[in-house]
C-alpha positions as a printed NumPy array, in Angstrom:
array([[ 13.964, -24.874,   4.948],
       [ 13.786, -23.392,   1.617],
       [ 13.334, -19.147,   1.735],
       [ 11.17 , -18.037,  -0.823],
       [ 10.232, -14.845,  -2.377],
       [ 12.421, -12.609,  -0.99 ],
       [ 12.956,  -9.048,  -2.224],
       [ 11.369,  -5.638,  -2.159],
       [ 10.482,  -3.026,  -5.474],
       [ 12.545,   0.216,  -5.37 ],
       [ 10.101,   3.371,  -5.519],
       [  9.751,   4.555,  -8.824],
       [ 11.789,   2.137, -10.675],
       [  8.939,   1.936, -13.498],
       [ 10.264,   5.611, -14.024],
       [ 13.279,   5.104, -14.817],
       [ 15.709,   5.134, -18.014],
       [ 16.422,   1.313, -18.892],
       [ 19.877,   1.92 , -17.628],
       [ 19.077,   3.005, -14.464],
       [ 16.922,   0.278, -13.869],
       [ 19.363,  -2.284, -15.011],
       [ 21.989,  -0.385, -12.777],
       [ 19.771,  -1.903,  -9.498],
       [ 22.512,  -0.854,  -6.771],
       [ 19.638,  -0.907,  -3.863],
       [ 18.435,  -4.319,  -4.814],
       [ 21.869,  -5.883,  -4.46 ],
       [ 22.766,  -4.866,  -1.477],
       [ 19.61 ,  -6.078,  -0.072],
       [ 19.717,  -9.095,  -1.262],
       [ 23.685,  -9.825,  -0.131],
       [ 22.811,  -8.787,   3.337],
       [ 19.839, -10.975,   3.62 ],
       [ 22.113, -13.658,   2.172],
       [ 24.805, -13.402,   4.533],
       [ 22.248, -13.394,   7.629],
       [ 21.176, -16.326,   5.994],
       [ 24.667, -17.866,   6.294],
       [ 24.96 , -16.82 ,   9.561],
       [ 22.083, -18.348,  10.32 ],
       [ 23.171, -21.616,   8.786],
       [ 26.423, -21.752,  10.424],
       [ 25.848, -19.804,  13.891],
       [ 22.287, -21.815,  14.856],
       [ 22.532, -24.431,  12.672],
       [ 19.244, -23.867,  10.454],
       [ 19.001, -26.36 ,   7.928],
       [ 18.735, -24.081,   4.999],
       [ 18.58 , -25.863,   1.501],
       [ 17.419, -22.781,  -1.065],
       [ 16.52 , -19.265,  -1.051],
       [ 14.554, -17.916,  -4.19 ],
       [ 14.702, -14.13 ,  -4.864],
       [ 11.653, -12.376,  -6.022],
       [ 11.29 , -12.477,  -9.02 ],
       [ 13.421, -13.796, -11.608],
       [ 11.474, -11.387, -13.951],
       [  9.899,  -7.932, -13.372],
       [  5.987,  -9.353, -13.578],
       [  2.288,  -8.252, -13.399],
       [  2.482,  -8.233, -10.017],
       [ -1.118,  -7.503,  -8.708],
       [ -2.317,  -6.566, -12.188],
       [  0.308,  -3.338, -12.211],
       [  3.387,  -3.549, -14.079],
       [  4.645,  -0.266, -12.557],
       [  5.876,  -2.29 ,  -9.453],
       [  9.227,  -4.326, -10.262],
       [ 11.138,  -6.831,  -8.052],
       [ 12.956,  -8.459, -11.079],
       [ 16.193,  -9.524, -11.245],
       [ 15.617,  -8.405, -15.145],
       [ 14.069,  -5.544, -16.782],
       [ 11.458,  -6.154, -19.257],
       [ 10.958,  -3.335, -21.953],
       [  7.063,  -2.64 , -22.093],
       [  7.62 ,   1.314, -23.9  ],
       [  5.193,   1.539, -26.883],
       [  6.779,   1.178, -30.126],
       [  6.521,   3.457, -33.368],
       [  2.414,   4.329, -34.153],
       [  1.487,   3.025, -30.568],
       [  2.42 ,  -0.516, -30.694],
       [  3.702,  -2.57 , -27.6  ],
       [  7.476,  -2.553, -26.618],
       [  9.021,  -5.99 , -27.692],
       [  8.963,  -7.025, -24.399],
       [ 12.864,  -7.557, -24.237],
       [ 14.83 ,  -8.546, -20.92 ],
       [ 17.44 ,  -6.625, -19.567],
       [ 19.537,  -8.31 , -16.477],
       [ 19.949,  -6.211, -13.668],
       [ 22.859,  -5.779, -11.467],
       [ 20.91 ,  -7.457,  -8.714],
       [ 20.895, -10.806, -10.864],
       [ 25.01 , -10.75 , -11.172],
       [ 25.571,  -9.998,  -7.989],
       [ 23.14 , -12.611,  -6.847],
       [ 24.68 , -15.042,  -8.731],
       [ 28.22 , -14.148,  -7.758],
       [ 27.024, -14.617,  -3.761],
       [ 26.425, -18.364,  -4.288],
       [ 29.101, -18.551,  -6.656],
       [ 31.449, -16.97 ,  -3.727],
       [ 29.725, -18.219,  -0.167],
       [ 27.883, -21.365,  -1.591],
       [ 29.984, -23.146,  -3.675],
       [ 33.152, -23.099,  -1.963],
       [ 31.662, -24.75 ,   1.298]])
């Protein structure tokens, strides 16, 4: 089984100040305790679990609204001087380190 598309958008995230978007404290712990059920899972009732995808890698047009984000980065879409679009830069998130430090922790040392 392969889990995909798994995440949530935090409430008013568009609103935010780039670092407190990038500092995604909600979004990592949901996705390390929908991890480790997923271990448990794995090891407890032996389901054959061979990937699990967050959603999304990148904070998208989801539904033609960028105001919702799931990303594990940021992308800057501010206007720029005399009203012309943000340069679209990504920003990791704390959600993508952490996420990256569960497999590193749980997945690769099994």
């Amino acid at each position: 089984m392969v889990i995909a598309e798994f995440g949530f958008q935090i409430l008013g995230e568009a609103d935010k100040t780039l670092d407190e978007q990038r500092y995604d404290l909600d979004r990592s712990l949901y996705y390390q305790d929908f991890l480790r059920e997923v271990l448990k899972s794995i090891w407890l009732d032996n389901v054959n679990v061979i990937g699990a995808l967050a959603w999304t890698a990148v904070d998208d047009n989801e539904f033609g609204d960028v105001t919702q984000r799931f990303g594990l980065q940021t992308v800057n879409r501010t206007l720029g001087l005399n009203g012309t679009t943000g340069d679209f830069a990504r920003h990791y998130k704390r959600s993508f380190f952490d996420y990256v430090d569960f497999f590193h922790k749980y997945v690769a040392a099994s």
